[in-house]
Structures are given as structure tokens and as C-alpha cells.
C-alpha positions in Angstrom: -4.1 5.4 24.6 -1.8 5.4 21.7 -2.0 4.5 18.2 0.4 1.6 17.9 -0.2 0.9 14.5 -2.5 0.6 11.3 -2.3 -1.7 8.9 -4.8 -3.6 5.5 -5.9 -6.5 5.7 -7.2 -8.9 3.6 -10.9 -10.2 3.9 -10.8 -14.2 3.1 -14.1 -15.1 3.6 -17.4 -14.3 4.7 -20.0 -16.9 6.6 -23.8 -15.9 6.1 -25.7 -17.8 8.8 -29.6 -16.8 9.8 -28.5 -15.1 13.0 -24.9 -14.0 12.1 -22.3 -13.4 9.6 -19.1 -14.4 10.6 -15.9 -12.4 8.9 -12.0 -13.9 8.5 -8.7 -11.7 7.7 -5.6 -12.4 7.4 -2.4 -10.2 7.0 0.8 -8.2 8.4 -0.2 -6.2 11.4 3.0 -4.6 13.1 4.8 -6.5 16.1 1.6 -9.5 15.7 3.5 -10.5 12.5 0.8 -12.6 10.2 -2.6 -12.2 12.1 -5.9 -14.6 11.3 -9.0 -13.1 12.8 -12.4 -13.6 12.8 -15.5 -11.7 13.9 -18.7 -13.3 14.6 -21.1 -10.4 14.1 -24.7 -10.5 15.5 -27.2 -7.7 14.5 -29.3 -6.0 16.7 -31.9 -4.0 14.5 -34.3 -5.7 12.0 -32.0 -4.1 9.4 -28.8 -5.7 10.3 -27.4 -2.7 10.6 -25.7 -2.5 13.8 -24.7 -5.3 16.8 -22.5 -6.8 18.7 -19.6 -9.6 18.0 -17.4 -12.0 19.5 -14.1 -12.8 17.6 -10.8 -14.3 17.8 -6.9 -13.8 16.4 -4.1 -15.9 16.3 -0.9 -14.2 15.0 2.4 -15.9 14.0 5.5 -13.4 14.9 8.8 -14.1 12.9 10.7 -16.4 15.8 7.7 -18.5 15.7 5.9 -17.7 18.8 2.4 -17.7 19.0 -0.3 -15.0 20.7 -3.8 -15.6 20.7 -6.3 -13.3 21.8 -10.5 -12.6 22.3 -12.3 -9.9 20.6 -15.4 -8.1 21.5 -17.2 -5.1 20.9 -20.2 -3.8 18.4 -20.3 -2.6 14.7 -22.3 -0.4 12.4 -22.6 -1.1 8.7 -23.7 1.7 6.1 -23.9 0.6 2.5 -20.6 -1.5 2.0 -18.7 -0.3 4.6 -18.5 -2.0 8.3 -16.8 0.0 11.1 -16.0 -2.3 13.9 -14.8 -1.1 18.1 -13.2 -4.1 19.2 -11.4 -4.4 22.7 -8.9 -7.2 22.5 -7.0 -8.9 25.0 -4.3 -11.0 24.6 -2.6 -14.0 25.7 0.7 -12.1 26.7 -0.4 -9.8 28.0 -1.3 -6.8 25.6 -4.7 -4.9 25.7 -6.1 -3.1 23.2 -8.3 -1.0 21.8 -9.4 -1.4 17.5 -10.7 0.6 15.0 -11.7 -1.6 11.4 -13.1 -0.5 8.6 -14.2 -3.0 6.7 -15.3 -2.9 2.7 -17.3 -5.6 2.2 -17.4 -5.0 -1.7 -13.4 -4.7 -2.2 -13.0 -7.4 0.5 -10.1 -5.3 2.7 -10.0 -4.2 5.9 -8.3 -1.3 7.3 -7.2 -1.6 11.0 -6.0 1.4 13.6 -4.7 -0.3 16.7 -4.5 1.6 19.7 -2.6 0.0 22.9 -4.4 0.6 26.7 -1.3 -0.5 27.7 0.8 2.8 28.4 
């Protein structure tokens, strides 16, 4: 497993919902290009602390093409901060494994991509 990349992204919205909350991003993330994502975070403690999530990306690479790919894997949140393990696989082919921090407060997310790939 290698670290392919790490990147910032920006946090452009959050969805509060009775059963989950719902992040979006968008930004520059290496060979993706401009990446939108979204996590749909579920928590599995009375003090929403930790869970699972299902998410999505979309990315736009400079000739135009187009990869899409699912998103699963569980979180922890202390204080502001959300760490997120994602596995990602995507529609040409790529697998990966992520590492996001995410501060809620400043609305950013830092991202270490690591491909399964080689």
C-alpha cells in the first residue's frame, strides 16, 4: 500500500438528519482532478461518537473524463475533529484505501490516499 497522495479539501456543507449527518467536499485531489464527495455518516454509540458511512465521489480530470466511485468504512469524532477509514472503489478501476481528517469547526478536510493497487 502506498501513499499516492494527500491533499485539503473544502467542506461545503453539512446535512443534520435524526439518524445521520451527511458531509460534501469538493476540491483538487491529485490524478482525480476536481473531486465532489459525500459521506453519509451513521453513529453507532448514544453519543454519536463513532459509526459507520456510505458515501460517494465523482471527480472531473482535465480532458473531461469522468470516474465515479462508492465509499465505505467507519469514523470517530473527538471534539471538532472527524477521522474517517474509507475503502473506495472506483469506476476504472482504482482501489483505495483513505485517511480524512475532518475539522468540522474550520470546515476543511485533510485527505491521505493510499492506492491497494500495487
Amino acid at each position: 500500500m502506498n501513499l499516492a497522495f494527500e491533499t485539503s479539501l473544502d467542506v461545503t456543507s453539512i446535512v443534520i438528519n435524526e439518524t445521520s449527518t451527511t458531509l460534501c467536499y469538493e476540491g483538487l485531489a491529485g490524478k482525480y482532478g476536481r473531486v465532489f464527495v459525500t459521506h453519509t455518516l451513521t453513529a453507532s454509540n448514544a453519543s454519536k461518537d463513532t459509526g459507520k458511512f456510505e458515501g460517494n465521489a465523482r471527480t472531473i480530470i482535465e480532458d473531461g473524463s469522468m470516474i465515479s466511485a462508492t465509499l465505505t468504512g467507519i469514523w470517530r469524532r473527538q471534539g471538532e475533529k472527524v477521522k474517517i477509514f474509507s475503502l473506495d472503489n472506483a469506476s476504472n478501476g482504482d482501489q483505495n484505501y483513505v485517511e480524512i481528517e475532518v475539522d468540522v469547526f474550520l470546515k476543511k478536510a485533510h485527505v491521505k490516499l493510499y492506492s491497494l493497487d500495487e
